[in-house]
N, CA, C and O atoms as a MOPAC input file, in Angstrom:
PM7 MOZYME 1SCF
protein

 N     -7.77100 1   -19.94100 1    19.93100 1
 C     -6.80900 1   -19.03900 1    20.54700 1
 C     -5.86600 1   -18.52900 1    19.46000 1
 O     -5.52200 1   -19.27000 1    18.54000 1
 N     -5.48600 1   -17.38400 1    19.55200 1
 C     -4.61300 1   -16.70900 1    18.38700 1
 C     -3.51000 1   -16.06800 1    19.39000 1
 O     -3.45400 1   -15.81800 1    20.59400 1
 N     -2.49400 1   -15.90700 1    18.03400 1
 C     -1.32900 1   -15.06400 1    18.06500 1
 C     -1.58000 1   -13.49900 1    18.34900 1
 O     -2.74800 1   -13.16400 1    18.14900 1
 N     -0.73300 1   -12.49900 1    18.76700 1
 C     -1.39200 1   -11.40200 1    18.84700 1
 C     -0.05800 1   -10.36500 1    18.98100 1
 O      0.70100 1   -10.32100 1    19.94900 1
 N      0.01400 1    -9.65100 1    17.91500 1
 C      0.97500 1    -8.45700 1    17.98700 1
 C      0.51700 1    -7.08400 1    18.60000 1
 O     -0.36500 1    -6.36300 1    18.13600 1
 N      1.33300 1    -6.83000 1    19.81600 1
 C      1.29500 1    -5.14800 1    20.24500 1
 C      2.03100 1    -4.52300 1    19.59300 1
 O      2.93500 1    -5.29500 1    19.27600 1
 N      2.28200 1    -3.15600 1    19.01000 1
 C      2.68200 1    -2.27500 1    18.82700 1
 C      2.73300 1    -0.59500 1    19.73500 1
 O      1.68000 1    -0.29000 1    20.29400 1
 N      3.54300 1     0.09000 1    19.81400 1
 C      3.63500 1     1.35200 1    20.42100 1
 C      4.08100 1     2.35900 1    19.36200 1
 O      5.19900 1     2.87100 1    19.30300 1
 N      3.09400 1     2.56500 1    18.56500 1
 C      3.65500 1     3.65500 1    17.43600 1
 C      4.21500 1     5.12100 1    17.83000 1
 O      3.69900 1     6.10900 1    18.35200 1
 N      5.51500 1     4.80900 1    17.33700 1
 C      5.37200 1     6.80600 1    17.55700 1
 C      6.30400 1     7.34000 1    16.43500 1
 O      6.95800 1     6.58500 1    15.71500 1
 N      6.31700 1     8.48600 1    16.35100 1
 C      6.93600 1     9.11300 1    14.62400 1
 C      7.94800 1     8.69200 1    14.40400 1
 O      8.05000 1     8.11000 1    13.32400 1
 N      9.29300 1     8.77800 1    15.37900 1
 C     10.25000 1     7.87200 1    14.54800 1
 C     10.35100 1     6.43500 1    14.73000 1
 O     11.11400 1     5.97300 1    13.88200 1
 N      9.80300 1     5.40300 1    15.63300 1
 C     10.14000 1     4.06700 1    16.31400 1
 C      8.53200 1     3.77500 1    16.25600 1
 O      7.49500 1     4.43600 1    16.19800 1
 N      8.97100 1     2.24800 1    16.31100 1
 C      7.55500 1     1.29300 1    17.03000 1
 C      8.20800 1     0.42700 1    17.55800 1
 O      9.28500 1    -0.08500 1    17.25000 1
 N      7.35900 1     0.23000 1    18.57200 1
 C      8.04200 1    -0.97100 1    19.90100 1
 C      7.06200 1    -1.92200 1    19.01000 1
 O      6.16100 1    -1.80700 1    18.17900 1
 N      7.64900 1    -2.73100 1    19.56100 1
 C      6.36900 1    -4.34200 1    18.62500 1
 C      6.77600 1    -5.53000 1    20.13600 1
 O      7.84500 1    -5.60900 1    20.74200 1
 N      5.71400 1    -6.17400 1    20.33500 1
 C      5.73400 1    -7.02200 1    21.54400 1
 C      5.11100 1    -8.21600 1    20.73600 1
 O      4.90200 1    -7.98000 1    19.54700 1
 N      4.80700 1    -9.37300 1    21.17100 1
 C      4.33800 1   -10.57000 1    20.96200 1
 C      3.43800 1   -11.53200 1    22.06200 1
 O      4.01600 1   -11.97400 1    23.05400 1
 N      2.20400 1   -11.78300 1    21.86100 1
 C      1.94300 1   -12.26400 1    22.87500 1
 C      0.81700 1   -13.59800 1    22.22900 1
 O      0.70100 1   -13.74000 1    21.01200 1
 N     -0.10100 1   -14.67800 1    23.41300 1
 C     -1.39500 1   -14.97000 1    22.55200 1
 C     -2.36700 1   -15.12800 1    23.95100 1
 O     -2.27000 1   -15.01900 1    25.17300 1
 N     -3.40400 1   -15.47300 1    22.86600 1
 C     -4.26200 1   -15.28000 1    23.92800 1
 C     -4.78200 1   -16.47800 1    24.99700 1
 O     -5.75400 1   -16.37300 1    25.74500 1
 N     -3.89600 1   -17.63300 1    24.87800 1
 C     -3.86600 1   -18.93800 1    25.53100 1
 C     -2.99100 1   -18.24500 1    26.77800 1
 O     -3.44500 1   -17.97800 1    27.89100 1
 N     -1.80300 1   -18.05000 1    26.37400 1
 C     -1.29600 1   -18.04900 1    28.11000 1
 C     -1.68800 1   -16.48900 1    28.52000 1
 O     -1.70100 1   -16.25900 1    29.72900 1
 N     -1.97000 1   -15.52700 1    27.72700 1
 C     -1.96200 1   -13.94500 1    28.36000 1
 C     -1.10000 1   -13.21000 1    28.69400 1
 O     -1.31000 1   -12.16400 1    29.30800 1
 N      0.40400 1   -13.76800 1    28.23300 1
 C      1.07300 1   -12.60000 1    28.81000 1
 C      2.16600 1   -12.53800 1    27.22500 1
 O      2.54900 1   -13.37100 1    26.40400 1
 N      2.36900 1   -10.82000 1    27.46300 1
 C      2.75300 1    -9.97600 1    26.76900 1
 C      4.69100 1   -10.17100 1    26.90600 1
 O      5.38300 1   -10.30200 1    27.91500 1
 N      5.00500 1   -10.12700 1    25.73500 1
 C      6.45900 1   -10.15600 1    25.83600 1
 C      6.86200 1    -9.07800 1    24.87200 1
 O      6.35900 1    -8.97900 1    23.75300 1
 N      8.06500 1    -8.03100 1    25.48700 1
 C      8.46700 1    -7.22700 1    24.53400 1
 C      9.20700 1    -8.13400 1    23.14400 1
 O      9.40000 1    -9.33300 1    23.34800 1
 N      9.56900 1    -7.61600 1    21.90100 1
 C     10.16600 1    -7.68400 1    21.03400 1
 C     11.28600 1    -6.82300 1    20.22800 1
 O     12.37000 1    -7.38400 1    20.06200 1
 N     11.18200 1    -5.99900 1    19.90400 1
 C     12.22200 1    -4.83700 1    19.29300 1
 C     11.52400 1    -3.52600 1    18.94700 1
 O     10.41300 1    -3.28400 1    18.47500 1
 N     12.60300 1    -2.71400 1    19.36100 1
 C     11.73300 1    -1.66100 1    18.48900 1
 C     12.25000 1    -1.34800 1    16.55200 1
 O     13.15700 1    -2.01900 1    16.06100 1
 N     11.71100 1    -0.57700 1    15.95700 1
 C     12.00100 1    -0.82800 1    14.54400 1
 C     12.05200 1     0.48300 1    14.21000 1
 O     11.22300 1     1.15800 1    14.82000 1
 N     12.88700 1     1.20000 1    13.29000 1
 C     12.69300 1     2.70700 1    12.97100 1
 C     11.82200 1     2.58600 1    11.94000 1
 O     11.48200 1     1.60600 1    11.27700 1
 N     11.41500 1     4.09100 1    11.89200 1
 C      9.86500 1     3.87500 1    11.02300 1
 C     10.97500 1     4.86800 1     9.71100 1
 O     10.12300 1     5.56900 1     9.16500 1
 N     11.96200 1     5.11200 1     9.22300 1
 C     12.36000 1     5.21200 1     7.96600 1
 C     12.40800 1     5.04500 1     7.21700 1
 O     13.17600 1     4.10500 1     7.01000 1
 N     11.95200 1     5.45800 1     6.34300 1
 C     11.76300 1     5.16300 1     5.09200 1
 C     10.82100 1     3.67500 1     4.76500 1
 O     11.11800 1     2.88500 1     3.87000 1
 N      9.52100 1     3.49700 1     5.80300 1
 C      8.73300 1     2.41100 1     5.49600 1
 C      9.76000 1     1.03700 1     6.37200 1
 O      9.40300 1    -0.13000 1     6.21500 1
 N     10.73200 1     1.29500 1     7.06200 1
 C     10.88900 1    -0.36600 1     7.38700 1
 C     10.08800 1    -0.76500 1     8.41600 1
 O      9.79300 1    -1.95600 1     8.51100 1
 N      9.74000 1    -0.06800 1     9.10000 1
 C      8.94100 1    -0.83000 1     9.99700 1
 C      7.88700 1    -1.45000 1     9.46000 1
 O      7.68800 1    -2.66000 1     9.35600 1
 N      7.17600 1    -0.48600 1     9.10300 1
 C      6.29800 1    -0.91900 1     7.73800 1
 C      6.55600 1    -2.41900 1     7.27000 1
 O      6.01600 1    -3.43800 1     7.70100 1
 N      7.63600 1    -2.27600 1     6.15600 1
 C      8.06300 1    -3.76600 1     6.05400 1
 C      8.50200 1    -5.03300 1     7.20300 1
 O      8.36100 1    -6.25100 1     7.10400 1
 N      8.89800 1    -4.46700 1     7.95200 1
 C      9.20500 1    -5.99100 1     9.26400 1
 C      7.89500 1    -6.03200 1     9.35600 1
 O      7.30100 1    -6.82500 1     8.62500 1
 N      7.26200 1    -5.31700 1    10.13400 1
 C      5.55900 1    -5.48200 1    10.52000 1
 C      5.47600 1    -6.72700 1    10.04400 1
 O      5.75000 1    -7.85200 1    10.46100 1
 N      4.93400 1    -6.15400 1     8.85600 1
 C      4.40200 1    -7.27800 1     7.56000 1
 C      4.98300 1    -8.67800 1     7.70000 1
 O      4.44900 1    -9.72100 1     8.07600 1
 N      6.07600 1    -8.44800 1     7.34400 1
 C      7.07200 1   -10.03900 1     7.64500 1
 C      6.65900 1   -10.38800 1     8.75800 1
 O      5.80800 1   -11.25600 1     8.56400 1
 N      6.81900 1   -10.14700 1    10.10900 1
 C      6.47500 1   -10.69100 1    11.21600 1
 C      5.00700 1   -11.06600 1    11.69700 1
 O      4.77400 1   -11.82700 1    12.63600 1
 N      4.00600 1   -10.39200 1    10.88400 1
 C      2.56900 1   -10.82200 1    10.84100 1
 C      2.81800 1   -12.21100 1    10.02600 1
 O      2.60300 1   -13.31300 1    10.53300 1
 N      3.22500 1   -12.04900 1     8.90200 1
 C      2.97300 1   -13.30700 1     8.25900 1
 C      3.92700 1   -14.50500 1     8.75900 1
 O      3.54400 1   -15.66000 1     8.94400 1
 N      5.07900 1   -14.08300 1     8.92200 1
 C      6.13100 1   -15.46000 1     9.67800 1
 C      5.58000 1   -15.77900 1    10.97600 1
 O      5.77000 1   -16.92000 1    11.39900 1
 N      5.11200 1   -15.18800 1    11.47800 1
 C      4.32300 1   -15.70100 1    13.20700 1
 C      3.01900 1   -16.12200 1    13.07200 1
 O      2.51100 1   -16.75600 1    13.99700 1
 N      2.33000 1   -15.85200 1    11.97600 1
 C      0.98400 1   -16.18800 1    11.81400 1
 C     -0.09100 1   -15.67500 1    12.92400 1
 O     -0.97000 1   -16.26300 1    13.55400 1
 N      0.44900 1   -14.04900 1    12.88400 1
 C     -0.31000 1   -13.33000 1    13.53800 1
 C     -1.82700 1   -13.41400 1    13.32900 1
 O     -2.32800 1   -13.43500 1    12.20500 1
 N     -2.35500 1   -13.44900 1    14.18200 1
 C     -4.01000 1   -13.13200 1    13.96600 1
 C     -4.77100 1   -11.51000 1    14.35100 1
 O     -5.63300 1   -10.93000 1    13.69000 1
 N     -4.10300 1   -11.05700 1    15.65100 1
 C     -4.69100 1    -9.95300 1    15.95700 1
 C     -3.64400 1    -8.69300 1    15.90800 1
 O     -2.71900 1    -9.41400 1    16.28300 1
 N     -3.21400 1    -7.82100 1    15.80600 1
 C     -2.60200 1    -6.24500 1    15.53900 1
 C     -3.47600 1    -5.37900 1    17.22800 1
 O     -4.63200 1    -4.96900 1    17.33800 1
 N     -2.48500 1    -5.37900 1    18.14500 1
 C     -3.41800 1    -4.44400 1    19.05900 1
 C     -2.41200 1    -3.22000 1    19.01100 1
 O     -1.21500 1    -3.29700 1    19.28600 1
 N     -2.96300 1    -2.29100 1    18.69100 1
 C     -2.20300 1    -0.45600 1    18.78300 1
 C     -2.40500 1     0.12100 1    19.94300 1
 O     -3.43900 1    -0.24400 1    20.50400 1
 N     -1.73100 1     0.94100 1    20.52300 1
 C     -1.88300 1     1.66000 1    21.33400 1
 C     -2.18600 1     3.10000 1    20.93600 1
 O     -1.38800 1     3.75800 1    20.26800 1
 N     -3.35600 1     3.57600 1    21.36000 1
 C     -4.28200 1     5.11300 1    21.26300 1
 C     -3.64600 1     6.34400 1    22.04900 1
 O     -3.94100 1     6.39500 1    23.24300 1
 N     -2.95600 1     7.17500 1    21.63400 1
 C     -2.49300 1     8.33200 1    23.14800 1
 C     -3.87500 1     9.02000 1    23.21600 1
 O     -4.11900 1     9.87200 1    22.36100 1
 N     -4.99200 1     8.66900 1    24.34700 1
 C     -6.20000 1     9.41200 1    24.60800 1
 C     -5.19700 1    10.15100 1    25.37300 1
 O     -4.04000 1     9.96800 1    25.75200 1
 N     -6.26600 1    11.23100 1    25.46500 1
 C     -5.89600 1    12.06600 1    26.86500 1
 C     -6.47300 1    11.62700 1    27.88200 1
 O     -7.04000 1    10.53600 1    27.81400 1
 N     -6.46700 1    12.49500 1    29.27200 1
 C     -6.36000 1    12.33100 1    30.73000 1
 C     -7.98200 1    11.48200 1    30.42400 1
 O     -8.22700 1    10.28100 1    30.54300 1
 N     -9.04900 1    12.78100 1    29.93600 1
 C    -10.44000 1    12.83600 1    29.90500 1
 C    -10.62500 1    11.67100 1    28.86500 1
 O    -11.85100 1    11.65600 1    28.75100 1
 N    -10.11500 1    10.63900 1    28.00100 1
 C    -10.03400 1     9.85700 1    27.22500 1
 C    -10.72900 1    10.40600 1    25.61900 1
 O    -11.59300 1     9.85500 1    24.93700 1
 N     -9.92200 1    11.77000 1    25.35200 1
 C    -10.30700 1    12.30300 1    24.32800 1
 C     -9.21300 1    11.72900 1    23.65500 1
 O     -8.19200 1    11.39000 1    24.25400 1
 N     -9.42100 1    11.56000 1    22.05400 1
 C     -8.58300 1    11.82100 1    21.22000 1
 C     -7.22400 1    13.20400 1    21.14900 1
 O     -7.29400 1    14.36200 1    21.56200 1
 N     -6.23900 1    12.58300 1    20.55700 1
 C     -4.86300 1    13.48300 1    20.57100 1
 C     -4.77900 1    13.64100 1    19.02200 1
 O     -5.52100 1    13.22400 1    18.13200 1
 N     -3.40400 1    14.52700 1    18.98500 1
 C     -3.49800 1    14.70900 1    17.24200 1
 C     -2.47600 1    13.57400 1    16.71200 1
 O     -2.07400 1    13.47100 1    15.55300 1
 N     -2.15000 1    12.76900 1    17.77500 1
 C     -1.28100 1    11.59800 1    17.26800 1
 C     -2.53600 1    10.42800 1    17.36400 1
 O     -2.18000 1     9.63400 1    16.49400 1
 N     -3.31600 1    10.09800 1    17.72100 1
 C     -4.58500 1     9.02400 1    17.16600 1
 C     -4.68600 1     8.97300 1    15.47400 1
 O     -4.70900 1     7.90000 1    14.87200 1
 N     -4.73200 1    10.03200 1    14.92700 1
 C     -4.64900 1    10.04000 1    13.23600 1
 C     -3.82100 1     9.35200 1    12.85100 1
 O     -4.04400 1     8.41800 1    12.08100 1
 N     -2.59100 1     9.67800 1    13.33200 1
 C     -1.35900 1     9.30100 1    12.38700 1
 C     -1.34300 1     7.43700 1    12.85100 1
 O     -1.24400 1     6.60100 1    11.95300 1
 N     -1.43000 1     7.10700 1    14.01700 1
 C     -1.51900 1     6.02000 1    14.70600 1
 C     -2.56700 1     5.03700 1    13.59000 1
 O     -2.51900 1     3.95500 1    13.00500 1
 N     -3.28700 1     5.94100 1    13.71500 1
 C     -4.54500 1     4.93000 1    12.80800 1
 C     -4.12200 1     4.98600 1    11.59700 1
 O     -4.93500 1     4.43900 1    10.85300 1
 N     -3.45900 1     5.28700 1    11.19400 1
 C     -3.73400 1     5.41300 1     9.42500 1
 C     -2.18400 1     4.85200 1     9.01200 1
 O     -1.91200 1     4.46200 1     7.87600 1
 N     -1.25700 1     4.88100 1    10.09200 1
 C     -0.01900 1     3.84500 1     9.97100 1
 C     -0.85600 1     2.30100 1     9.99700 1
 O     -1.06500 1     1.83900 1     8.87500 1
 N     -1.24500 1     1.64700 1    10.93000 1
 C     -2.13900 1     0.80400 1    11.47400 1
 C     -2.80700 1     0.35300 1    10.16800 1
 O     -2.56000 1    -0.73300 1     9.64300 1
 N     -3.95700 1     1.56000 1     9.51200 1
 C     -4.77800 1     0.74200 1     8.40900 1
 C     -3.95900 1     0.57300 1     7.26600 1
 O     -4.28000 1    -0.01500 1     6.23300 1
 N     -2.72000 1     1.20800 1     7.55300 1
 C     -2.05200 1     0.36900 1     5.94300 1
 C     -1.60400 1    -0.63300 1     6.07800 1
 O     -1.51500 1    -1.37300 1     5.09800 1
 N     -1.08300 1    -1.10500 1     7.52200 1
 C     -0.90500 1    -2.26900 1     7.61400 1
 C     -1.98000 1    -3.25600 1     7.08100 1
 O     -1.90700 1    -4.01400 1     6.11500 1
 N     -2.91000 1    -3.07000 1     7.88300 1
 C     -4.17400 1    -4.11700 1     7.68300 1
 C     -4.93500 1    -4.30300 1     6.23600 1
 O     -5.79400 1    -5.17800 1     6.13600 1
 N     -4.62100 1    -3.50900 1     5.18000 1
 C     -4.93100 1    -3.25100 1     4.23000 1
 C     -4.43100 1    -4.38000 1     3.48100 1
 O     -5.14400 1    -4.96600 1     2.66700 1
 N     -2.89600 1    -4.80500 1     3.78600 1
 C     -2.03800 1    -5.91000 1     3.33700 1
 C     -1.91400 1    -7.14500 1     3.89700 1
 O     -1.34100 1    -8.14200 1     3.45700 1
 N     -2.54600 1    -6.96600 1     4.97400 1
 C     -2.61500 1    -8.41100 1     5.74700 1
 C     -4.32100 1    -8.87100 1     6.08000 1
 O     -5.30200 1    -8.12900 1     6.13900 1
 N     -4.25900 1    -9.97900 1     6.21400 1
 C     -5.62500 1   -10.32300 1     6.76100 1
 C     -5.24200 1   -10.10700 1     8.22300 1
 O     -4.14500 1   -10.60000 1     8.48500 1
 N     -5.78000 1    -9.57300 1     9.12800 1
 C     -5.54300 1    -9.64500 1    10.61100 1
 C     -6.59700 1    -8.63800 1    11.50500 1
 O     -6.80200 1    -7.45000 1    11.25900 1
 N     -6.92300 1    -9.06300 1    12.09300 1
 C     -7.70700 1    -7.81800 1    12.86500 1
 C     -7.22400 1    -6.75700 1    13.89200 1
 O     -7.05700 1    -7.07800 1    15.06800 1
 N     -6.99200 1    -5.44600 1    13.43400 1
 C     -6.72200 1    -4.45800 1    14.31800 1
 C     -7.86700 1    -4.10800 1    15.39500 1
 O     -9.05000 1    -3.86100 1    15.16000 1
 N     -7.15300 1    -4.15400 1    16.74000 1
 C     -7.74000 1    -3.34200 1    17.53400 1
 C     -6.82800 1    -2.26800 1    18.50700 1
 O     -5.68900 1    -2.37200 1    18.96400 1
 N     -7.76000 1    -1.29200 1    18.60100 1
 C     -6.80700 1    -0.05200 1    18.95600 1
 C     -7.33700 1    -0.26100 1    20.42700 1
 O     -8.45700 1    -0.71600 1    20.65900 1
 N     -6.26200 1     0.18300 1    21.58600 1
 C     -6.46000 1     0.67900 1    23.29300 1
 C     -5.49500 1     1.56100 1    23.12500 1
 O     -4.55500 1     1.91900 1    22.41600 1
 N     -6.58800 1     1.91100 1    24.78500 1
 C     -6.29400 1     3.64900 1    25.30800 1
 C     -4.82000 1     3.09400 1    25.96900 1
 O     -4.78200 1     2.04600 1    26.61400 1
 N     -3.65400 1     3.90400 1    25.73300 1
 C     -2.30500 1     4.15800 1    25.82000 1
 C     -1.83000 1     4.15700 1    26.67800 1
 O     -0.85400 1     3.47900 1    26.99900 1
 N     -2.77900 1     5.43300 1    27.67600 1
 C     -2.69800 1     6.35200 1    28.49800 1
 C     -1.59200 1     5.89700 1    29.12700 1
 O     -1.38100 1     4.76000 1    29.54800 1
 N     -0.73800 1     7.07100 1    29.17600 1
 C      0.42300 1     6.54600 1    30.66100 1
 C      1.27100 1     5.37200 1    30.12800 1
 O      2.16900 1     5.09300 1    30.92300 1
 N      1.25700 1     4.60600 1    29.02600 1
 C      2.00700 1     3.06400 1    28.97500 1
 C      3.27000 1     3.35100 1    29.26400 1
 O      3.88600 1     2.81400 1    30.18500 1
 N      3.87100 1     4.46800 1    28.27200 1
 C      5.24500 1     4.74000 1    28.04000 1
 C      5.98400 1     5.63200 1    29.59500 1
 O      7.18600 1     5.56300 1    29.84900 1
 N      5.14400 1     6.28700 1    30.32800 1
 C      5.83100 1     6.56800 1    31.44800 1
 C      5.77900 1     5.19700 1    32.23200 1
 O      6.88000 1     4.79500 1    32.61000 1
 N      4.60600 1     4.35700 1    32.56300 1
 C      4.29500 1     3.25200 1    32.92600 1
 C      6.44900 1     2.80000 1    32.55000 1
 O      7.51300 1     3.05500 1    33.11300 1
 N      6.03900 1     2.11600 1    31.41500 1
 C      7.68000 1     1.56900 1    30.92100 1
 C      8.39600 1     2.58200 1    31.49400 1
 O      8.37800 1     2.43700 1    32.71700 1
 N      8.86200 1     3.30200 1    31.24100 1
 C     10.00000 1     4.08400 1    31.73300 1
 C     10.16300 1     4.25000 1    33.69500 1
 O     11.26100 1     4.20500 1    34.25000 1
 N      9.28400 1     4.37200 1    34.19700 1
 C      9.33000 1     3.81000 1    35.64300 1
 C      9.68000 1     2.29000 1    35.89000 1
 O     10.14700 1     1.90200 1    36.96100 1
 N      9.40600 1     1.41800 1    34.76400 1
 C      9.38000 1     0.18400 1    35.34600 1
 C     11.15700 1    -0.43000 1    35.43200 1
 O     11.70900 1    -1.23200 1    36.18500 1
 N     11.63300 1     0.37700 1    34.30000 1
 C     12.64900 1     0.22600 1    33.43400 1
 C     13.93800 1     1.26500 1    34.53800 1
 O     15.06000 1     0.80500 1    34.74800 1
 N     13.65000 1     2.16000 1    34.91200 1
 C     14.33500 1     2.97100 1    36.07000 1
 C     13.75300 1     2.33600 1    37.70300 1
 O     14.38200 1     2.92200 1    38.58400 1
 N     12.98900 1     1.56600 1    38.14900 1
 C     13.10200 1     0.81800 1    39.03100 1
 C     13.92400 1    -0.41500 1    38.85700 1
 O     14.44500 1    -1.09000 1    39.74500 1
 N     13.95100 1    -0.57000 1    37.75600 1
 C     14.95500 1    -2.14700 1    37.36700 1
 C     16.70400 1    -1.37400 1    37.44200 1
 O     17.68400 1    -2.11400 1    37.52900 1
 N     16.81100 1    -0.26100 1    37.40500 1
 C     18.03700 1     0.26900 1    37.55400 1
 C     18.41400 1     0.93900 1    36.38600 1
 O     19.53200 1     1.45400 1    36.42500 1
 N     17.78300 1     1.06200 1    35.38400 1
 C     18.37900 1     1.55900 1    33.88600 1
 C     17.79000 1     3.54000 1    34.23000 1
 O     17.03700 1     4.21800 1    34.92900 1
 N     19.01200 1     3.64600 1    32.92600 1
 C     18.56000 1     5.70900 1    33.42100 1
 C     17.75100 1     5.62300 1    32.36800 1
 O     17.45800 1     4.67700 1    31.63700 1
 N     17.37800 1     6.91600 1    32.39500 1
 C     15.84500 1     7.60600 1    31.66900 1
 C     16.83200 1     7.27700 1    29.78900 1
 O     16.46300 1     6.75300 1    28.73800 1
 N     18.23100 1     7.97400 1    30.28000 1
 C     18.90100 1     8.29100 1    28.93300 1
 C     19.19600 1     6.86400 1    28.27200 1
 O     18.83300 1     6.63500 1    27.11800 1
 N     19.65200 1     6.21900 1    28.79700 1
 C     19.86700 1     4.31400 1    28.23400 1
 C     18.85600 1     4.00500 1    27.71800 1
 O     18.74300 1     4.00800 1    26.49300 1
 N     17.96200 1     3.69300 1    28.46400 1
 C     16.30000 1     3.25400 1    28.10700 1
 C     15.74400 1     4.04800 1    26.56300 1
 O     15.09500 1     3.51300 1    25.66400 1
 N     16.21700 1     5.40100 1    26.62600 1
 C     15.68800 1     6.24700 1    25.85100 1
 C     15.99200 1     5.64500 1    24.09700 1
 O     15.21300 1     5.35300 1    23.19000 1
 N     17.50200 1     5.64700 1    24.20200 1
 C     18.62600 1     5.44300 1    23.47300 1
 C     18.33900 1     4.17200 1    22.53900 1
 O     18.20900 1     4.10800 1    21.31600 1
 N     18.27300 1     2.99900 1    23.71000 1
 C     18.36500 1     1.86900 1    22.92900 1
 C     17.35900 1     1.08600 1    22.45000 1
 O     17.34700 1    -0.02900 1    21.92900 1
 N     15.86900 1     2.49500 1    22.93400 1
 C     14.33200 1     2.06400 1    21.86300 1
 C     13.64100 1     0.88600 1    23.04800 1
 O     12.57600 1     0.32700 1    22.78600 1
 N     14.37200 1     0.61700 1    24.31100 1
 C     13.58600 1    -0.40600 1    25.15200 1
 C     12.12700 1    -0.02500 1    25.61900 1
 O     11.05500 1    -0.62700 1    25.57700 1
 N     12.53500 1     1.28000 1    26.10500 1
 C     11.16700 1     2.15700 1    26.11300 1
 C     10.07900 1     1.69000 1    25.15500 1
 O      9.15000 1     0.96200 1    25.50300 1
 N     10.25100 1     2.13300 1    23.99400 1
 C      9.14200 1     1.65200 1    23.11100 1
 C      8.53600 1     0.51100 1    23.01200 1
 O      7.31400 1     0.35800 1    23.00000 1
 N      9.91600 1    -0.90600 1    22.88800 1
 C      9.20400 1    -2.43400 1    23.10900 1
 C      8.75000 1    -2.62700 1    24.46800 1
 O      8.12600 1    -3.68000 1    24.59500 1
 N      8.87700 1    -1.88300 1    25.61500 1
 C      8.53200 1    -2.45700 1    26.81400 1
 C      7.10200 1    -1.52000 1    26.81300 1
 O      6.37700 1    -2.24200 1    27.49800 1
 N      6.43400 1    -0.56200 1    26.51500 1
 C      5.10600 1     0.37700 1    25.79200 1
 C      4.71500 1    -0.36200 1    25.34700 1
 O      3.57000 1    -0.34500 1    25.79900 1
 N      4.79400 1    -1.45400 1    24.43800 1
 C      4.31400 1    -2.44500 1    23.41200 1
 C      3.53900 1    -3.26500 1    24.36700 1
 O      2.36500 1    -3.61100 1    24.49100 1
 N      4.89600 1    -3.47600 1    25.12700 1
 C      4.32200 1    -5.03700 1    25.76600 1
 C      3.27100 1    -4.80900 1    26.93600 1
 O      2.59700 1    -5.72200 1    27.41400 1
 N      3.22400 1    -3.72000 1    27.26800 1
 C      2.12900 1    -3.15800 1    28.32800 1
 C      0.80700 1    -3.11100 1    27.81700 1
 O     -0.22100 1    -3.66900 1    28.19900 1
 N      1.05900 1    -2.25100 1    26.77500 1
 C     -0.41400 1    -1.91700 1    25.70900 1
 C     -0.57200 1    -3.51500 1    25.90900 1
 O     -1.29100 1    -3.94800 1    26.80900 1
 N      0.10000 1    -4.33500 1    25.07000 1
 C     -0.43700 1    -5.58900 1    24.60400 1
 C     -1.16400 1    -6.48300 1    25.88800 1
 O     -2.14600 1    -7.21100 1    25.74300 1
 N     -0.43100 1    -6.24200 1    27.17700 1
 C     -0.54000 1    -7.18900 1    28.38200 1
 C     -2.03900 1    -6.21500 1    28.71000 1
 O     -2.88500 1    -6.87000 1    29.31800 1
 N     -2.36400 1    -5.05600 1    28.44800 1
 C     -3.60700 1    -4.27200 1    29.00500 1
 C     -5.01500 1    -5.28600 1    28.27100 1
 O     -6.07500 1    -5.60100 1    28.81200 1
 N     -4.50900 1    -5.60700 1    26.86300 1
 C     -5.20000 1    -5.86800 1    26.01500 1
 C     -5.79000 1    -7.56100 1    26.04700 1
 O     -6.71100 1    -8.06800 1    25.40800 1
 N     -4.85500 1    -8.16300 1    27.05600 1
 C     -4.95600 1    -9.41400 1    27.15000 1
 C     -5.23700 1   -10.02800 1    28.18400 1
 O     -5.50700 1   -11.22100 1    28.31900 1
 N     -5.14700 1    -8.82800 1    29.29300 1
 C     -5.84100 1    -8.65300 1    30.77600 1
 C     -7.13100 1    -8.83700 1    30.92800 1
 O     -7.71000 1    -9.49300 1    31.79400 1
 N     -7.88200 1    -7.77100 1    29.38500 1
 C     -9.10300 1    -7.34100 1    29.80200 1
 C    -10.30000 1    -8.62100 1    28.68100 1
 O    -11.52500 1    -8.51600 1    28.63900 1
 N     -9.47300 1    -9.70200 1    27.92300 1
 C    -10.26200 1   -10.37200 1    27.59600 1
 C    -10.52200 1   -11.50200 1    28.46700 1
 O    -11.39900 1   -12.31600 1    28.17700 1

């Protein structure tokens, strides 16, 4: 059984969640600004201080489960990670996570603008992708 990091990449933020695959469930973590490479760098640190084993990304397919023009950038943030770590990436379909979070997050009582603001959105995207990912093994 392994450790297992979600991520929710998007151009300026990544949500990052934590989960394994003994109990199955997904817990958000923080989100991280992607400036100037720090996320980049926490990543890294937090793969190696947790003794991550698996990297799961989230894919924005479309409706029809085509590729978007954000799958590139997604992947190629992703393989530099893995380039530096031993760990195995696997990428899932997105679809919907982040409205998914943002409904879940405005049924809990928070506004669209709070949620937006303080990047929860993104770690709670994380932790969905990740909980999709840990559902289906």
């Amino acid at each position: 059984m392994g450790k297992v990091m979600g991520l929710d990449v998007g151009d300026v933020r990544v949500g990052v969640a934590f989960g394994d695959t003994e109990t199955r469930i997904a817990t958000p973590y923080r989100t991280l600004e992607r400036a100037k490479g720090k996320a980049e760098a926490e990543i890294l640190k937090l793969i190696e201080g947790r003794t991550i084993e698996t990297v799961v990304a989230g894919l924005p397919l479309d409706e029809d489960g085509g590729r978007t023009t954000q799958c590139d950038k997604i992947e190629n943030f992703c393989r530099r990670l893995v380039r530096r770590v031993q760990v195995q990436l696997i990428f899932v379909d997105e679809h919907l996570s982040s409205a998914t979070a943002e409904q879940q997050l405005i049924s809990g009582g928070a506004s669209k603008k709070s949620s937006r603001q303080k990047g929860v959105l993104d770690t709670l995207a994380a932790a969905i992708i990740l909980q999709s990912y840990l559902d289906s093994e």
